[in-house]
CHARMM-style PDB file with segment names, atoms N, HN, CA, C and O in Angstrom:
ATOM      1  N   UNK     1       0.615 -13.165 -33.956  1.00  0.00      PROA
ATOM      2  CA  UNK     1      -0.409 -12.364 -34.600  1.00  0.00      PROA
ATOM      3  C   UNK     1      -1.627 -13.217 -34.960  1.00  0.00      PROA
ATOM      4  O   UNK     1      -2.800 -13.111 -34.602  1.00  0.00      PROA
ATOM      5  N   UNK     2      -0.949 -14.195 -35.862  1.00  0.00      PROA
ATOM      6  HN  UNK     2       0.004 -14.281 -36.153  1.00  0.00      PROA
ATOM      7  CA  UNK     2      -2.412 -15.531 -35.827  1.00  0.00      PROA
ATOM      8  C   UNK     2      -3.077 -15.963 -34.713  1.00  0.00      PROA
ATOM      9  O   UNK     2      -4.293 -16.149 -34.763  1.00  0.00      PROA
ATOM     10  N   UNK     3      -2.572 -16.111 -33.912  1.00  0.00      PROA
ATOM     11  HN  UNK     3      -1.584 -15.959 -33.871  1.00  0.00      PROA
ATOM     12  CA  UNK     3      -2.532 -16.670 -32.454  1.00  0.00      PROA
ATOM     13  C   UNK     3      -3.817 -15.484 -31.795  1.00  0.00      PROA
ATOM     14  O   UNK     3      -4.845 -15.932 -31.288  1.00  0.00      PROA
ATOM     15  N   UNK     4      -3.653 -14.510 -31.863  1.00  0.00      PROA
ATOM     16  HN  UNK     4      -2.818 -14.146 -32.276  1.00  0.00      PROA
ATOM     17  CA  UNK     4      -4.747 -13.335 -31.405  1.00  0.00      PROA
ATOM     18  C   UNK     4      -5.754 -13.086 -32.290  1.00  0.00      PROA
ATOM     19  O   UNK     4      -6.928 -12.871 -31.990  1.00  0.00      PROA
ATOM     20  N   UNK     5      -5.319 -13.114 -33.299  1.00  0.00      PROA
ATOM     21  HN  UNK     5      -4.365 -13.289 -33.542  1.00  0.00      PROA
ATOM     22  CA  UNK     5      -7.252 -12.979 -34.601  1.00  0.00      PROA
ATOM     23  C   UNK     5      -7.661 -14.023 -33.909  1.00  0.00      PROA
ATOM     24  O   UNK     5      -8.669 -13.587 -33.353  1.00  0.00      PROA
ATOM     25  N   UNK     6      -7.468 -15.633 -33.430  1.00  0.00      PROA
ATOM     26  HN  UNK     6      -6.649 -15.987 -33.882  1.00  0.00      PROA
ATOM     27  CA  UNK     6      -8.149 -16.750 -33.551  1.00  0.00      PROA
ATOM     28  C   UNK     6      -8.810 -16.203 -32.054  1.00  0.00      PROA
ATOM     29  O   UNK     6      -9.965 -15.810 -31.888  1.00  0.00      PROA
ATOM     30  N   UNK     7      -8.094 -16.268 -31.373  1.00  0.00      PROA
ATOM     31  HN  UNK     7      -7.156 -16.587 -31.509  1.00  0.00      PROA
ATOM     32  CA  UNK     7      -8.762 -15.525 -29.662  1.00  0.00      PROA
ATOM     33  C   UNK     7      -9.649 -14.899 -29.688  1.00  0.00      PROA
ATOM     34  O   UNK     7     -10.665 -15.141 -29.036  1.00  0.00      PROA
ATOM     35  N   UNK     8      -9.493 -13.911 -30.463  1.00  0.00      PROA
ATOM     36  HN  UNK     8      -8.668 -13.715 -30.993  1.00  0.00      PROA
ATOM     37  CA  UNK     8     -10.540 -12.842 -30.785  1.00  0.00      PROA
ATOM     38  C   UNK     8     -11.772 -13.690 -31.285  1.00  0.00      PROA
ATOM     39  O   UNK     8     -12.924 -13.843 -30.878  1.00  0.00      PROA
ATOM     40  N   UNK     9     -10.952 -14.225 -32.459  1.00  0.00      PROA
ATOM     41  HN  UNK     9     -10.016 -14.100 -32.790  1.00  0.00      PROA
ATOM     42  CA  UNK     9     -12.567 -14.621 -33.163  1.00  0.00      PROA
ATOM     43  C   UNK     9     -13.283 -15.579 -32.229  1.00  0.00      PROA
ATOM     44  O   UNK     9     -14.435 -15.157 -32.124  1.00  0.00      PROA
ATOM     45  N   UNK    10     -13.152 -16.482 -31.633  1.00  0.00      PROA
ATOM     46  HN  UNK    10     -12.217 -16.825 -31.718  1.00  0.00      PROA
ATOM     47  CA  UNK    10     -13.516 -17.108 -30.319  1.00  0.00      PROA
ATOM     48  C   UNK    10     -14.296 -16.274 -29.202  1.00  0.00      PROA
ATOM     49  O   UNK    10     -15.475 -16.460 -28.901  1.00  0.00      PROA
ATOM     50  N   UNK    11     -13.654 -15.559 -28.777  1.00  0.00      PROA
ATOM     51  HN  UNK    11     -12.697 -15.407 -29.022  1.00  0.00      PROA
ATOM     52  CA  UNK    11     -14.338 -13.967 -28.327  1.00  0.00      PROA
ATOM     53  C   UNK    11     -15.575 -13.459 -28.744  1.00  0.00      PROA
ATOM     54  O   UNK    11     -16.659 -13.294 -28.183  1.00  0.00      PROA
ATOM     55  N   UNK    12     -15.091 -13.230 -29.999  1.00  0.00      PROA
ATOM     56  HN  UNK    12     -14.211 -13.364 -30.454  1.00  0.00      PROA
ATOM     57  CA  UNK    12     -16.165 -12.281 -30.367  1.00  0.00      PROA
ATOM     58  C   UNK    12     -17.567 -13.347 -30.656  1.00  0.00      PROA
ATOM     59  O   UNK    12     -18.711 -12.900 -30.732  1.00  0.00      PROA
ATOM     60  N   UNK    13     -17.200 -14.918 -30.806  1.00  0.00      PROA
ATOM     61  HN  UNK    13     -16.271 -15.280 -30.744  1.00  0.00      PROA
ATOM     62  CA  UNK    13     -18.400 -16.115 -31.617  1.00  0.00      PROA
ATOM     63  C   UNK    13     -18.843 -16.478 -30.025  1.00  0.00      PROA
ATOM     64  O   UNK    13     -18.952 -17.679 -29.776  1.00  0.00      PROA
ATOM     65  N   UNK    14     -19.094 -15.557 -28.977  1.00  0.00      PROA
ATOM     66  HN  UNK    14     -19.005 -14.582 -29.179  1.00  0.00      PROA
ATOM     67  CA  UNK    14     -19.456 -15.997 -28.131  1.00  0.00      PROA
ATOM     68  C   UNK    14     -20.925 -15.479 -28.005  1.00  0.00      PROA
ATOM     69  O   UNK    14     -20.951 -14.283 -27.715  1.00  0.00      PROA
ATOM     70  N   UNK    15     -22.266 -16.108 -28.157  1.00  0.00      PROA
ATOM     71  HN  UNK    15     -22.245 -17.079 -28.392  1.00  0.00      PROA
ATOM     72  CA  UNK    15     -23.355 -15.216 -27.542  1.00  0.00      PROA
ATOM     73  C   UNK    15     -23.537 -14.581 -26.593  1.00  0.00      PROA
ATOM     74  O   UNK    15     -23.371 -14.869 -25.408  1.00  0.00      PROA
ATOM     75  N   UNK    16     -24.115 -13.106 -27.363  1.00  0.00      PROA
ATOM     76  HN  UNK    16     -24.250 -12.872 -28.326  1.00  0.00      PROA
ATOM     77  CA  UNK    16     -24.044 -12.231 -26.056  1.00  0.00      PROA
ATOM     78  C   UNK    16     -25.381 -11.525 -25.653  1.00  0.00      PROA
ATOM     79  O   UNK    16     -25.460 -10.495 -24.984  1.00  0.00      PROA
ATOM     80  N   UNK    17     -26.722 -12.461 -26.321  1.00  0.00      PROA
ATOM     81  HN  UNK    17     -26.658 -13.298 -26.865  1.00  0.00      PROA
ATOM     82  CA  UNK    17     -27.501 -12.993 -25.946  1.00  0.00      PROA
ATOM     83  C   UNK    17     -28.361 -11.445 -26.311  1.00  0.00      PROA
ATOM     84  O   UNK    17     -29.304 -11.286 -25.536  1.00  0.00      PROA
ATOM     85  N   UNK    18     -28.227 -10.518 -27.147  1.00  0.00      PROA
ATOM     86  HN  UNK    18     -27.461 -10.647 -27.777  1.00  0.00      PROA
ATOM     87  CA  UNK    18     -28.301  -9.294 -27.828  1.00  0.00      PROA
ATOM     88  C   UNK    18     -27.754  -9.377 -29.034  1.00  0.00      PROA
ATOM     89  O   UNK    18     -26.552  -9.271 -29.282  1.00  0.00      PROA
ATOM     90  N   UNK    19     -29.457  -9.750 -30.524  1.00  0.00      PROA
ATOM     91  HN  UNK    19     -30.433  -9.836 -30.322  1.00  0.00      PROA
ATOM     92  CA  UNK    19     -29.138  -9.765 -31.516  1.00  0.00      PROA
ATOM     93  C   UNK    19     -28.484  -8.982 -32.400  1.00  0.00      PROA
ATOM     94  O   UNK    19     -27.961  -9.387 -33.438  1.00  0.00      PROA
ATOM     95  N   UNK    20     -28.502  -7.851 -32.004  1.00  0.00      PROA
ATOM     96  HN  UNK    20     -28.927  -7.522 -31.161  1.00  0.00      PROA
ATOM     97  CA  UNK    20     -27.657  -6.950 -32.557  1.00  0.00      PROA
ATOM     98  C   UNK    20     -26.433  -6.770 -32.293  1.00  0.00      PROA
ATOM     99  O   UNK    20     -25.742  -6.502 -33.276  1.00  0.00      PROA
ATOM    100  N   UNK    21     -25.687  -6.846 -30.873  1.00  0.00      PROA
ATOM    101  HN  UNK    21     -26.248  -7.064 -30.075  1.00  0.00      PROA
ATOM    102  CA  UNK    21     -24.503  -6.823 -30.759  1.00  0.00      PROA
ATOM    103  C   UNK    21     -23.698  -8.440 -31.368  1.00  0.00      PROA
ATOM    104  O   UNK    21     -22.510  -8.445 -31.689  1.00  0.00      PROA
ATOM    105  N   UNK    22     -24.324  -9.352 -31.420  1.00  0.00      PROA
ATOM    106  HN  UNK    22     -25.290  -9.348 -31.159  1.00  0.00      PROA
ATOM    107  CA  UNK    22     -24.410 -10.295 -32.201  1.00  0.00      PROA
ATOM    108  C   UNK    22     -24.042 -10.525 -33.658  1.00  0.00      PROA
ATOM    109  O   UNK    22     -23.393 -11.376 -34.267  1.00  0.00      PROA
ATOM    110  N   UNK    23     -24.684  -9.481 -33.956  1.00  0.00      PROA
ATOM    111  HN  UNK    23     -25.211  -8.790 -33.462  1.00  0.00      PROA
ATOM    112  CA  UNK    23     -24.654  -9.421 -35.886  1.00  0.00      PROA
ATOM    113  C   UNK    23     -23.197  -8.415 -35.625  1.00  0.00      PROA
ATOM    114  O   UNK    23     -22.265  -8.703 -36.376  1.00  0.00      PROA
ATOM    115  N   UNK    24     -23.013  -7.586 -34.899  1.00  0.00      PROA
ATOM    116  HN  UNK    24     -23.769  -7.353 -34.288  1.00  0.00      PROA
ATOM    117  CA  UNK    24     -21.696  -6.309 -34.971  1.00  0.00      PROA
ATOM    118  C   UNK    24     -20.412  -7.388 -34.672  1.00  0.00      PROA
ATOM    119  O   UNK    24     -19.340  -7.206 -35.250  1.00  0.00      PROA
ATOM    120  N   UNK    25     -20.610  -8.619 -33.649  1.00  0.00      PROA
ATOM    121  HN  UNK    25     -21.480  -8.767 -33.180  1.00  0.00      PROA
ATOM    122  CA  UNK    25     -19.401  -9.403 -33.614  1.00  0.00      PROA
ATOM    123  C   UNK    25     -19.218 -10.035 -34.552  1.00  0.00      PROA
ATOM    124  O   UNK    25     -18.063  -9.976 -34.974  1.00  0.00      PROA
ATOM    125  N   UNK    26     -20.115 -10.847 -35.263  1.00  0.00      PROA
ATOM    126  HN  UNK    26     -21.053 -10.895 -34.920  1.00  0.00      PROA
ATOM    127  CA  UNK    26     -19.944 -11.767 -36.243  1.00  0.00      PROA
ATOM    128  C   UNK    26     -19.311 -10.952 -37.178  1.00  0.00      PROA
ATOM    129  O   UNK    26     -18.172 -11.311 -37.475  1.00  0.00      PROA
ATOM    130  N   UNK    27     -19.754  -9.923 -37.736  1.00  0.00      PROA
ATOM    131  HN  UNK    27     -20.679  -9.631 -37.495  1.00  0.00      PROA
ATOM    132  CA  UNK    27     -18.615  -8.787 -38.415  1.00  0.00      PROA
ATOM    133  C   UNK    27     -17.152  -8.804 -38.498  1.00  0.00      PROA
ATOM    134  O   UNK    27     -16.280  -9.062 -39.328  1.00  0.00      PROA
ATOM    135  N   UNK    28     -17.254  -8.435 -37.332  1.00  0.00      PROA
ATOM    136  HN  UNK    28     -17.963  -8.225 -36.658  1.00  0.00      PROA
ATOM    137  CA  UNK    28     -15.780  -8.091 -36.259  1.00  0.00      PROA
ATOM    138  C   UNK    28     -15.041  -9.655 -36.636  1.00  0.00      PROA
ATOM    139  O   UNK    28     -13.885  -9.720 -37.053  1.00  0.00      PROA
ATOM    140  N   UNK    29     -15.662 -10.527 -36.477  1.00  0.00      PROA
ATOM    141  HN  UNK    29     -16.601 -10.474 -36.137  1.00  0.00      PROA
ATOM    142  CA  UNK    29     -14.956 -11.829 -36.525  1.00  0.00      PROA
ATOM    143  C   UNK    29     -14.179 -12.076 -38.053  1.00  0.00      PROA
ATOM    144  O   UNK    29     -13.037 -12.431 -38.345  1.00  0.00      PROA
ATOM    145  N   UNK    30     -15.393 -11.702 -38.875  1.00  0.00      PROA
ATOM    146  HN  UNK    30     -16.321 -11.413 -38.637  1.00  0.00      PROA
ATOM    147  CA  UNK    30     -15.293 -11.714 -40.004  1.00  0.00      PROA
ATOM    148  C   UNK    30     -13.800 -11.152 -40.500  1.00  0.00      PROA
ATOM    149  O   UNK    30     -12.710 -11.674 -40.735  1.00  0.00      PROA
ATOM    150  N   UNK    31     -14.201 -10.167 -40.522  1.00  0.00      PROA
ATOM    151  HN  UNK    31     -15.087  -9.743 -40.332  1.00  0.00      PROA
ATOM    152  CA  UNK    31     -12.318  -9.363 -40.533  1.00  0.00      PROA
ATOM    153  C   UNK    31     -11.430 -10.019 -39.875  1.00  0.00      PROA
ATOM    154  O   UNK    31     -10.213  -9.994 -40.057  1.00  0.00      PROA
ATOM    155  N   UNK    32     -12.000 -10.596 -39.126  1.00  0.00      PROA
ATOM    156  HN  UNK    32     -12.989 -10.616 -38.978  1.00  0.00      PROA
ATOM    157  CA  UNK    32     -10.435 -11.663 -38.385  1.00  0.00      PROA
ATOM    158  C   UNK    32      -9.965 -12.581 -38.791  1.00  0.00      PROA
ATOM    159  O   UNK    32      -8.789 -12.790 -38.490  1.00  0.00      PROA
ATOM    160  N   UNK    33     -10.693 -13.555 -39.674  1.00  0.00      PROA
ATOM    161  HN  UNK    33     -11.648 -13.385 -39.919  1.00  0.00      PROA
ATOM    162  CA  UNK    33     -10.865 -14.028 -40.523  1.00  0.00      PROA
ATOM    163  C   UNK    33     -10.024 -13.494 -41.908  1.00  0.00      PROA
ATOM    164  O   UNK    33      -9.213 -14.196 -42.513  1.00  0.00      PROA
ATOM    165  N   UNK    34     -10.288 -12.497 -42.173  1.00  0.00      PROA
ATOM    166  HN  UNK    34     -10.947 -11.927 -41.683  1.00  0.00      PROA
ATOM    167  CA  UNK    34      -9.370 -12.040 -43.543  1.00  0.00      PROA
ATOM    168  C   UNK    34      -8.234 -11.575 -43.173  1.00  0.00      PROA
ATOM    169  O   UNK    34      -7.378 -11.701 -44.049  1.00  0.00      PROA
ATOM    170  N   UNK    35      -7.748 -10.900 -41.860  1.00  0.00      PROA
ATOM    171  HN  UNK    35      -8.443 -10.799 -41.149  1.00  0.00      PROA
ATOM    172  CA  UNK    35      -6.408 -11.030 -41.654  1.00  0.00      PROA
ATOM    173  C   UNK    35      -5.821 -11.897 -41.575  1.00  0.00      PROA
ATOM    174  O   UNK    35      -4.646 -11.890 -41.943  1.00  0.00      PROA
ATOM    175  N   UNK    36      -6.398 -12.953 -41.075  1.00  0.00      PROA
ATOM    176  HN  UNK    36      -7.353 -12.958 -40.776  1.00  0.00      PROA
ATOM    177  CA  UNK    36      -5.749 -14.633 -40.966  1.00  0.00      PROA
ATOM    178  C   UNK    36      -5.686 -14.870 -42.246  1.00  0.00      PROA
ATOM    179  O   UNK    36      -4.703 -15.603 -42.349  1.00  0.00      PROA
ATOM    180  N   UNK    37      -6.141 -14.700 -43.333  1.00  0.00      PROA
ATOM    181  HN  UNK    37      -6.940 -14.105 -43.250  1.00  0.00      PROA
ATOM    182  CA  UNK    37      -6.249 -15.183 -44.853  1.00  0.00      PROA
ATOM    183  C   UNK    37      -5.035 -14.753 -45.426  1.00  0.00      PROA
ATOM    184  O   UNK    37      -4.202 -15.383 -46.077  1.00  0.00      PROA
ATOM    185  N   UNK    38      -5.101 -12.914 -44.878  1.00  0.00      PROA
ATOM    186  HN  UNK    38      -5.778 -12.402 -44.349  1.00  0.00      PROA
ATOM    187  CA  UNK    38      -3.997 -12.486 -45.613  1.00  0.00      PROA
ATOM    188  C   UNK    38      -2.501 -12.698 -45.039  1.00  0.00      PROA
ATOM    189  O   UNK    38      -1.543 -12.595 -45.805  1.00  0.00      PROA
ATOM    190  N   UNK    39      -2.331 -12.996 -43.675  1.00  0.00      PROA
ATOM    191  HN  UNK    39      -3.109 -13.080 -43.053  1.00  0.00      PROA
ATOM    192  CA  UNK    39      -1.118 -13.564 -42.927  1.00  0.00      PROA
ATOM    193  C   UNK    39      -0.688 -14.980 -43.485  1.00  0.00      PROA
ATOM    194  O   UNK    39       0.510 -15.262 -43.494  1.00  0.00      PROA
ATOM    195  N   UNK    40      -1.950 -16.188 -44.109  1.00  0.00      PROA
ATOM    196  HN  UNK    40      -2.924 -15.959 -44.102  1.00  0.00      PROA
ATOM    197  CA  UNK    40      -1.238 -17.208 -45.008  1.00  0.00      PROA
ATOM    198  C   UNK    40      -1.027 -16.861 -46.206  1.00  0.00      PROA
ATOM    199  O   UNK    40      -0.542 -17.668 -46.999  1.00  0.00      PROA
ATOM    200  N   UNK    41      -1.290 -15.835 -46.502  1.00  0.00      PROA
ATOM    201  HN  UNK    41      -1.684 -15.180 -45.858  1.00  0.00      PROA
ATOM    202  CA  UNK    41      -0.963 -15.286 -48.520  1.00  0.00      PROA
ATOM    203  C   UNK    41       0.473 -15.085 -48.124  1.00  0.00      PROA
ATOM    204  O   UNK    41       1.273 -15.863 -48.644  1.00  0.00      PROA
ATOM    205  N   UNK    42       0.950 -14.164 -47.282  1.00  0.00      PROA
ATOM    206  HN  UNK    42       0.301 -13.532 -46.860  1.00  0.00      PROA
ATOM    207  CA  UNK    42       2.391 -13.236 -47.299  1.00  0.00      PROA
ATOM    208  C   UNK    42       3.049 -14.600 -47.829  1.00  0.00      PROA
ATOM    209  O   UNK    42       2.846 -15.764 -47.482  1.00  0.00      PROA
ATOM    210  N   UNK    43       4.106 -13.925 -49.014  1.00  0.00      PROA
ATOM    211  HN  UNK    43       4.271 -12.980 -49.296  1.00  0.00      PROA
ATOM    212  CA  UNK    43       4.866 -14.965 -49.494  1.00  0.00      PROA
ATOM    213  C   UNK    43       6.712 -13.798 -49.023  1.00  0.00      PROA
ATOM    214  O   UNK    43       6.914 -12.586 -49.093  1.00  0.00      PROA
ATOM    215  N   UNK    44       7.411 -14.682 -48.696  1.00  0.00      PROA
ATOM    216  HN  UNK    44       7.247 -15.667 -48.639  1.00  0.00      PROA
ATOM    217  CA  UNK    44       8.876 -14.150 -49.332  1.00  0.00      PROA
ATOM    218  C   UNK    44       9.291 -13.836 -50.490  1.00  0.00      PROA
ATOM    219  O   UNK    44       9.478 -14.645 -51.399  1.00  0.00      PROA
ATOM    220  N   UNK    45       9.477 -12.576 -50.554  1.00  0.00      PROA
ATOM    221  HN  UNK    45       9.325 -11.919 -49.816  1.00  0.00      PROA
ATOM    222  CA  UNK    45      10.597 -12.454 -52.386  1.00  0.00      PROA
ATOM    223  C   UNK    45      11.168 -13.313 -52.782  1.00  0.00      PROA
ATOM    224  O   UNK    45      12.373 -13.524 -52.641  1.00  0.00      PROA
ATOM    225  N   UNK    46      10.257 -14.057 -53.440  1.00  0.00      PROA
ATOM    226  HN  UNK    46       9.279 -13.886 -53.555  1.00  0.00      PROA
ATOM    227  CA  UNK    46      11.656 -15.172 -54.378  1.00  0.00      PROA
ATOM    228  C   UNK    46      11.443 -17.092 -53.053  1.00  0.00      PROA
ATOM    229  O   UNK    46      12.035 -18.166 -52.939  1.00  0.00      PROA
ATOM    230  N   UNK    47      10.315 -16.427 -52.452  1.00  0.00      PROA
ATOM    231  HN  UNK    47       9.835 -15.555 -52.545  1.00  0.00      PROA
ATOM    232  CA  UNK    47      10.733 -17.887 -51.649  1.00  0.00      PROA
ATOM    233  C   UNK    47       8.784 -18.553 -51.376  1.00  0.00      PROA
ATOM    234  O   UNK    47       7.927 -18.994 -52.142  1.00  0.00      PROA
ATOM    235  N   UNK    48       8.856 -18.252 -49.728  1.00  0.00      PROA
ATOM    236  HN  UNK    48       9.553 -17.894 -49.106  1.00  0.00      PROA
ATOM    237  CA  UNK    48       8.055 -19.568 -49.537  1.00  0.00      PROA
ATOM    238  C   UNK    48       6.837 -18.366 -48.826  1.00  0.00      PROA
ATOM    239  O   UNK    48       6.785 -17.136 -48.841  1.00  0.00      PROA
ATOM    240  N   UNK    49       5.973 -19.417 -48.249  1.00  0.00      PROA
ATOM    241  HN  UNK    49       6.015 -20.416 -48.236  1.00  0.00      PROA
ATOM    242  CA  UNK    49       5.155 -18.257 -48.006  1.00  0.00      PROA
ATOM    243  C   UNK    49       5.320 -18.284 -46.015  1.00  0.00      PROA
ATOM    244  O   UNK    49       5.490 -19.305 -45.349  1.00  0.00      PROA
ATOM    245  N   UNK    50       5.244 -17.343 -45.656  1.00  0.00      PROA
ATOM    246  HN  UNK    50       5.106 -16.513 -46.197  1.00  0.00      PROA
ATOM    247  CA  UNK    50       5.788 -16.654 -44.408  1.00  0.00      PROA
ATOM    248  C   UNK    50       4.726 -17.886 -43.510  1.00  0.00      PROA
ATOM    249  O   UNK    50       5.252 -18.964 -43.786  1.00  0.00      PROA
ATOM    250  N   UNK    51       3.916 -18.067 -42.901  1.00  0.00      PROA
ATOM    251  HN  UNK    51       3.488 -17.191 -42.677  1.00  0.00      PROA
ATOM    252  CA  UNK    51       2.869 -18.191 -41.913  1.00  0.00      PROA
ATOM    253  C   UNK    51       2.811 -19.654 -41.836  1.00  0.00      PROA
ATOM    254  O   UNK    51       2.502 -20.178 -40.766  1.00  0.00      PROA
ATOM    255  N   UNK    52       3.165 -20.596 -43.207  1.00  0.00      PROA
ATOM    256  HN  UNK    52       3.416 -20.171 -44.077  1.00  0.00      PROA
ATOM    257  CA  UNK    52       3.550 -21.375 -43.351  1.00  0.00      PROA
ATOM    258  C   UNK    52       4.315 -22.330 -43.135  1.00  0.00      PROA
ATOM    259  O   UNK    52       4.172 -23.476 -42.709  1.00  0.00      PROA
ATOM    260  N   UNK    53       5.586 -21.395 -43.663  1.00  0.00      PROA
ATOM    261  HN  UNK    53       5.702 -20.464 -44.009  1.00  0.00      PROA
ATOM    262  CA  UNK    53       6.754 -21.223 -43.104  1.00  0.00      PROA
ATOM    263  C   UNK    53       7.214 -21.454 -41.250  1.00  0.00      PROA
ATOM    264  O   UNK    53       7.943 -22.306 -40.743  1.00  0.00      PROA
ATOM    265  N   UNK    54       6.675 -20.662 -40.802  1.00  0.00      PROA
ATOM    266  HN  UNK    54       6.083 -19.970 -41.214  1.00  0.00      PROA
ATOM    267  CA  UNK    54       6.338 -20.327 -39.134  1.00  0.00      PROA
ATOM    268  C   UNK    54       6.073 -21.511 -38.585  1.00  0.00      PROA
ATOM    269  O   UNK    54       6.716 -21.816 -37.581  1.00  0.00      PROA
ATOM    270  N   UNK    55       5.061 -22.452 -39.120  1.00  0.00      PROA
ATOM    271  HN  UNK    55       4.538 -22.205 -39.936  1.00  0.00      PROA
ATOM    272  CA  UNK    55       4.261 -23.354 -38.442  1.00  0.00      PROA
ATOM    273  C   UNK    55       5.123 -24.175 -38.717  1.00  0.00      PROA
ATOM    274  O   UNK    55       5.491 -24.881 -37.778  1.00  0.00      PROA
ATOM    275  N   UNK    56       5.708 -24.379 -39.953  1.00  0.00      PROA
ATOM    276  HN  UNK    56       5.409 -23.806 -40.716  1.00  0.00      PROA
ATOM    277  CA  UNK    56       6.564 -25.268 -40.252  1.00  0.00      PROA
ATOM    278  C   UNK    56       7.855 -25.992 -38.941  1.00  0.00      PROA
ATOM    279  O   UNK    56       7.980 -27.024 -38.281  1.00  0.00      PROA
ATOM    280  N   UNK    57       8.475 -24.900 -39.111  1.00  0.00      PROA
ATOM    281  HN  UNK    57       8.373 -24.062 -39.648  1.00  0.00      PROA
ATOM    282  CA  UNK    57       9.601 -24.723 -38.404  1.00  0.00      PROA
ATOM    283  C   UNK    57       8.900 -25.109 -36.600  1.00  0.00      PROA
ATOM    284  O   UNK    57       9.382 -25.979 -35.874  1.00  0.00      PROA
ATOM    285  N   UNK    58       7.749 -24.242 -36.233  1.00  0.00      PROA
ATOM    286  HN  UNK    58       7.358 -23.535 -36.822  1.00  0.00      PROA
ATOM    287  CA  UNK    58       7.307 -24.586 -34.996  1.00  0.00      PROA
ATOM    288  C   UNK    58       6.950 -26.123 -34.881  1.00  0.00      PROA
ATOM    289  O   UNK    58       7.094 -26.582 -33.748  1.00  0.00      PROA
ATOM    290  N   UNK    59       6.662 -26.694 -35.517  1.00  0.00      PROA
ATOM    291  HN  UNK    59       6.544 -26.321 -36.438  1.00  0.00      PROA
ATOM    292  CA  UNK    59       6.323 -27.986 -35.171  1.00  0.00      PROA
ATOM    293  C   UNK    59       7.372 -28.845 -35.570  1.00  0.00      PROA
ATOM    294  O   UNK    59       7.089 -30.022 -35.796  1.00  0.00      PROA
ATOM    295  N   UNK    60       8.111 -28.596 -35.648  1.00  0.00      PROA
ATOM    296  HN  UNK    60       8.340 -27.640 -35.464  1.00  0.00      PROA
ATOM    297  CA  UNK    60       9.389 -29.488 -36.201  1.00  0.00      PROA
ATOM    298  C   UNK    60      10.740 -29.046 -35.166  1.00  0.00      PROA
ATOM    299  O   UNK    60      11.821 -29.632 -35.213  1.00  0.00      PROA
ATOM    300  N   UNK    61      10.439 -27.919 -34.257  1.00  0.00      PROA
ATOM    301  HN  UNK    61       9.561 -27.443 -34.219  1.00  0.00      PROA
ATOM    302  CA  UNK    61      11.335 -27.671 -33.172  1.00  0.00      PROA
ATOM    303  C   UNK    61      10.369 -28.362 -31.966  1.00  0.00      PROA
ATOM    304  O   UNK    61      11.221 -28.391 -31.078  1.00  0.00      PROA
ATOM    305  N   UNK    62       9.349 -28.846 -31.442  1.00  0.00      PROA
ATOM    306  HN  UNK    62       8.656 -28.822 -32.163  1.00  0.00      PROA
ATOM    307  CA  UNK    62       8.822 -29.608 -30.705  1.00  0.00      PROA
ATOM    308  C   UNK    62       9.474 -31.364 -30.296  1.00  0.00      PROA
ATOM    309  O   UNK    62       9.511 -32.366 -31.011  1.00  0.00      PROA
ATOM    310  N   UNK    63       9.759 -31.228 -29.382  1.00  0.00      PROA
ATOM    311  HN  UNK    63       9.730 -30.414 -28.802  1.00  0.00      PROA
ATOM    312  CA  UNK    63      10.506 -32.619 -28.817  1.00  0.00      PROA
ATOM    313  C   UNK    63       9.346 -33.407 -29.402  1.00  0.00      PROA
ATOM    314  O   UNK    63       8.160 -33.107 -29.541  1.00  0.00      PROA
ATOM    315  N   UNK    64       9.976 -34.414 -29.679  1.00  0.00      PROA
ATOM    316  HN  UNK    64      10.939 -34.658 -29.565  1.00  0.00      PROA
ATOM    317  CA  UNK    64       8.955 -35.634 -29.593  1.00  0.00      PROA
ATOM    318  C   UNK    64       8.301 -36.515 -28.450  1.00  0.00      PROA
ATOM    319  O   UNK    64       9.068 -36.949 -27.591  1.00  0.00      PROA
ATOM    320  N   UNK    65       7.066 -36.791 -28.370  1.00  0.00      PROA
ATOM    321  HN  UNK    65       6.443 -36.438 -29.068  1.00  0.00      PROA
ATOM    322  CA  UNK    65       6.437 -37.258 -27.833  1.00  0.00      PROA
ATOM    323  C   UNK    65       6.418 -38.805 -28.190  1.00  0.00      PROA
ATOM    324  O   UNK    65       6.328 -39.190 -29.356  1.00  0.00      PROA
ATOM    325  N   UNK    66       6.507 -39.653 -27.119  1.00  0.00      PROA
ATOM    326  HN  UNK    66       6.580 -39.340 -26.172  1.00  0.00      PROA
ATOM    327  CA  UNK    66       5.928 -40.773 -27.499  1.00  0.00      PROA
ATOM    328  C   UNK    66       4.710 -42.012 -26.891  1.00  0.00      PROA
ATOM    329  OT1 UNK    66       4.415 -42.982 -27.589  1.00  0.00      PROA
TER     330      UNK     66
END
């Protein structure tokens, strides 16, 4: 889910060389932006916070490199 707001917002921070459709993405981005905000708030009942959590675990199941 994080993984697609950031795409998007990438997407949408692209000039599209039309100031107005311009100002309507930066918008659009904007909100992508606060879903990403609110996906690191989610906490567990009684525990840790979810998104956190996620990354946690993902980078700690990654083989090591050396």
């Amino acid at each position: 889910m994080a993984a697609e707001q950031v795409r998007s917002i990438v997407r949408l921070r692209t000039p599209t060389g039309s100031p107005t459709k311009d100002r309507s993405n930066r918008d659009k981005a904007l909100a992508n932006w606060q879903e990403i905000e609110r996906l690191f708030s989610e906490w567990v009942p009684g525990g840790e916070r979810v998104m956190l959590t996620k990354l946690h675990e993902w980078y700690h199941s990654q083989p090591d490199k050396v």
